[in-house]
N, C-alpha and C positions, 0 to 999 in steps of 0.2 A: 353669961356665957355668950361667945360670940356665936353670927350668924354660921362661920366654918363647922367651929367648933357640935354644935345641933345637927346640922347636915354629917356628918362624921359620925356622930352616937346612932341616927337615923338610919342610916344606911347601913352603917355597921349591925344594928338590932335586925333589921330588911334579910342579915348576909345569914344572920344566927338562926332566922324564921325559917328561911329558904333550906340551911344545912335540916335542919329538923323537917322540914317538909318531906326532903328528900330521902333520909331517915326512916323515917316511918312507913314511905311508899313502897320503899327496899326490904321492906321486914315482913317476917313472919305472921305478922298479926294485922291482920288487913281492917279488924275496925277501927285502927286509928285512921285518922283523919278522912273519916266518911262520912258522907253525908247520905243514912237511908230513911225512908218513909217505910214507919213499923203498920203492920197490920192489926193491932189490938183493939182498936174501933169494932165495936161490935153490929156501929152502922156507920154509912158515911154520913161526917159530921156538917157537911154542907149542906143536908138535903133537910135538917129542921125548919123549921122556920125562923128569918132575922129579921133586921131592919126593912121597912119597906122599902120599896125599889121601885122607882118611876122610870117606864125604858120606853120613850120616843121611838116611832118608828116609821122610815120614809122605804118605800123600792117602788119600781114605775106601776104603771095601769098592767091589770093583768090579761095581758090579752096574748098568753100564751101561755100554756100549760104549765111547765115548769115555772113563771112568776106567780101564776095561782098558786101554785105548791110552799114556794117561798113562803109568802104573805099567811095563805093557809097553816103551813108549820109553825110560824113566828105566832100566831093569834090563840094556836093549840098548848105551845109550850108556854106559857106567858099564864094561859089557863090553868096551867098546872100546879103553878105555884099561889101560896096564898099571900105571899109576900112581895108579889110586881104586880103593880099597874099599868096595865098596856097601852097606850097614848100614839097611835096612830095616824098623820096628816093623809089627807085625800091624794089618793094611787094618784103619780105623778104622769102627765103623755108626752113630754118632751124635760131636756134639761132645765129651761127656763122655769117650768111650770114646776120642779123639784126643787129648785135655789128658793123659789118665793114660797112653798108649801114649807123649806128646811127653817126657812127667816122665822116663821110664827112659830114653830117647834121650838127655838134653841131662844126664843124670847121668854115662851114658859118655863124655861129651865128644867127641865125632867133630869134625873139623872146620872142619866147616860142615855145617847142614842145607837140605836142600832139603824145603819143606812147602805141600802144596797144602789148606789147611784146610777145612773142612765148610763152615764160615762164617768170613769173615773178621772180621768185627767179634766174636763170641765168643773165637776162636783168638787175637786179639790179644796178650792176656798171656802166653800161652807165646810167641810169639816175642819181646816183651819182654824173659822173663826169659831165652830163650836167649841174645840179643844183650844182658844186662846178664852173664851169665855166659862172655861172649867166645866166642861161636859165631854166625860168620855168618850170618843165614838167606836162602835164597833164597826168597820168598814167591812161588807158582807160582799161578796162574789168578783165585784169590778174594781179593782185595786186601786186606792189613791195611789200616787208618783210619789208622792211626800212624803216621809215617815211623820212628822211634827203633824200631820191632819190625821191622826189616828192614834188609839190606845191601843188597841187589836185590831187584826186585820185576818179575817176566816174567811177561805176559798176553797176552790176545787183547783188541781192541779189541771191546769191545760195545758202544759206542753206535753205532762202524764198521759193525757187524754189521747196526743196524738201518738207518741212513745206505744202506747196499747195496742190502740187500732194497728199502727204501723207493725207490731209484733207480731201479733195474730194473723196477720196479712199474708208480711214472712214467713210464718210458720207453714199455714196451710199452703201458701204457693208452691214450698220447700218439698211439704208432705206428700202432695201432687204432679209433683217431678216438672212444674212450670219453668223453664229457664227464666224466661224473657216477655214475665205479666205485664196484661193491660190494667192499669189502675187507674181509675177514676173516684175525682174527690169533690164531694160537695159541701163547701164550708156554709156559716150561719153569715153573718153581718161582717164583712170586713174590712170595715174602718177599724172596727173595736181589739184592740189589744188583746183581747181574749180568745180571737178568729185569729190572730195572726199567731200566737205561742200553740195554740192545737195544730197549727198546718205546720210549724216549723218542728216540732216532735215529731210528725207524719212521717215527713222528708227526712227528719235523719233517723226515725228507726228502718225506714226502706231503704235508708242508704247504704246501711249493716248488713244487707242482704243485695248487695248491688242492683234494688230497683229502685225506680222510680214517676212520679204522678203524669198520664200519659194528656190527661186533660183534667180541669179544676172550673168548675162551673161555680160559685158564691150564689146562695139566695139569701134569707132575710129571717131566717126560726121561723116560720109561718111554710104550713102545709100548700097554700098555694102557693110559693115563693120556692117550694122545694121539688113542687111538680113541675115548674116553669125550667129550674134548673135540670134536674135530672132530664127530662125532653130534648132538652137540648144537647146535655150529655151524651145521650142514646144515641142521639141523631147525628153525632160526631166521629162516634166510636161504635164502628158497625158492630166490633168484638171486642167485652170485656170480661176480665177476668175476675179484677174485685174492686168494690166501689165502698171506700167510707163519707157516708153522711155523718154530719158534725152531732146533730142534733135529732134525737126521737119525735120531737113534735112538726118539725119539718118534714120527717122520715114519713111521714104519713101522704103527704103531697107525691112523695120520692119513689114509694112500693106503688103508688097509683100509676106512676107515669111509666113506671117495671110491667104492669101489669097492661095496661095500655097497649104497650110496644111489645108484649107480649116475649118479655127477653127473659130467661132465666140461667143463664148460660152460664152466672158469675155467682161469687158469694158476697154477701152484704152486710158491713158492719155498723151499727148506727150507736149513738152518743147523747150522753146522759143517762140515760135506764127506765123509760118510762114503764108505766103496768102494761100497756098495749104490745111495747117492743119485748119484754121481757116473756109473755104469754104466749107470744109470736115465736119466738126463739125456743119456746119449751115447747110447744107446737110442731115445727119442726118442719113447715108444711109452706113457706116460703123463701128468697134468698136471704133472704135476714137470718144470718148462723149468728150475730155476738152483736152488743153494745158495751162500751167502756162510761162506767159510772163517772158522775157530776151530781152527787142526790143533794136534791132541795133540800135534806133533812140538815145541810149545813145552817139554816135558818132558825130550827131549834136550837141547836147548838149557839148560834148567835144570841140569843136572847139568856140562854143560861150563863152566858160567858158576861154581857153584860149586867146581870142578878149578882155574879161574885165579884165584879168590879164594882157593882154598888154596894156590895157588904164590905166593901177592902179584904177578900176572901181570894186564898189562890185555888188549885184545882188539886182534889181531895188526895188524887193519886201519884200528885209530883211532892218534889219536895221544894221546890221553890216557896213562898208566901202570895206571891203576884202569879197572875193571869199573864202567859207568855202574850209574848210583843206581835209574834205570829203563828198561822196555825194554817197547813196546805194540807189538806187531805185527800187522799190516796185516789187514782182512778186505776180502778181494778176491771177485770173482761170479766162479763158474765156470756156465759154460753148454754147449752142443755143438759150440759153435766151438771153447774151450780144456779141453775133461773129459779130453780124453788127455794134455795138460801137468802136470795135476793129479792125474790118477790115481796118481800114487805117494805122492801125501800122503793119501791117503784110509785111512779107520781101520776 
């Protein structure tokens, strides 16, 4: 049979598949050609125990709450099961010091790692060469550029993050009959790609409401870094109206330097969801009315995610067989209508 001739039967069968696809989609009888994941499990079939599971695990030195949480989560869930071994390299304090702690990780072959990198666009190459040396990685919070340096990649949504705050912002300005708010924003780190997708959600959910950021002070997720900022904030802006800080563990520096200046005049939305900001917020008893979530608990989830990439297991509830390529989870506002739903995810 010639080369045409195959091409012709091929595409002609392509032409017969596609009429039937179409067929079936048009009909009465919608189980055809579906694909559903039946509930007859009496438990989920993931949660026995399998093959053991070896899950490497690198994120920097925890010298801020929310990376304690991380590391904290990833060591709890890892616990849980009887079927991983947790394999840990020494909390990294700069990039350098994470590539050479990732080198003796990915020499032991564990398999699969979970890595929440300094930076992701630095850390790239090592998860490259782990996934060119056959070790899955799960890339956790700070996103490689590269798809090829990754099997999964679990985060928090931060343009989400600022989309929220921005929301809520609008909302109450709206509901307070403010034309023409003063808003002030204090971001975390802003080299980091993840400081820059929060402030650009900020800006266009205030732009939906034709406001806009009246001053932007950056400090560094660290409480003294967020009192340095906000002070100065304060002291730029004799009046505002509402201020979001990026981050709850800086937000602690930020109500200090509120409280200093003796300003209460605005409302205050802070990021992440710690237990401090959220108790505050159900409290009720300073400006902090809301935080939009970023919960460490994505760190459990990372470590479960890699357990069914080392069972070659997909996720009980999909139908797929494989563990999606990505997974961005939701930053939702907690306020004092819902800080008690949420208090168990606070860090």
């Amino acid at each position: 049979m010639s080369h045409l001739s195959r091409r012709r039967i091929l595409f002609g069968g392509a032409a017969v598949g596609a009429g039937a696809l179409i067929t079936g989609c048009t009909s009465n009888t919608p189980q055809e050609n579906t694909q559903v994941k039946t509930n007859d499990e009496k438990a989920n079939p993931n949660a026995a125990p399998g093959q053991k599971v070896v899950v490497g695990f690198s994120a920097p030195a925890a010298d801020h709450g929310w990376l304690a949480a991380i590391t904290n989560n990833a060591k709890a869930q890892a616990s849980a099961y009887t079927d991983v071994e947790f394999k840990a390299v020494a909390a990294s304090t700069d990039a350098a010091a994470q590539r050479a702690a990732l080198a003796t990780l990915i020499a032991q072959k564990p398999h699969v790692i979970v890595m929440l990198p300094h930076d992701g666009k630095e850390l790239n190459a090592v998860g490259l060469e782990a996934m060119r040396a056959g070790i899955p990685v799960v890339n956790l919070d700070r996103a490689f550029p590269d798809r090829a340096a990754y099997r999964v990649q679990i985060k928090g949504d931060n343009f989400g993050m600022g989309v929220a705050a921005g929301t809520y912002i609008g909302e109450q300005m709206r509901a307070k009959g403010v034309a023409n708010p003063i808003i002030g924003e204090i971001p975390g780190v802003d080299s980091l790609e993840l400081t820059q997708e929060r402030s650009a959600g900020f800006t266009a959910a205030l732009a939906g409401f034709g406001f806009k950021v009246a001053n932007r002070r950056p400090a560094d997720f660290t409480a003294d870094g967020g009192q340095r900022a906000a002070t100065d904030l304060l002291q730029a802006l004799p009046k505002v109206d509402a201020l979001w800080n990026h981050d709850d563990d800086q937000g602690i520096g930020v109500l200090a330097a509120i409280n200093q200046a003796g300003r209460k005049e605005f409302i205050m939305v802070g990021g992440a969801g710690s237990k401090a900001a959220i108790d505050a917020i159900a409290a009720d008893q300073t400006v902090l009315k809301a935080t939009v979530t970023y919960s460490p608990s994505m760190a459990s989830s990372a470590i479960s995610l890699a357990r069914l990439i080392g069972q070659g297991k997909g996720m009980a509830d999909l139908v797929e067989l494989q563990v999606p390529k990505e997974i961005t989870l939701a930053s939702e506002t907690i306020t004092k209508e819902n800080a008690a739903r949420y208090a168990k995810l606070g860090f």
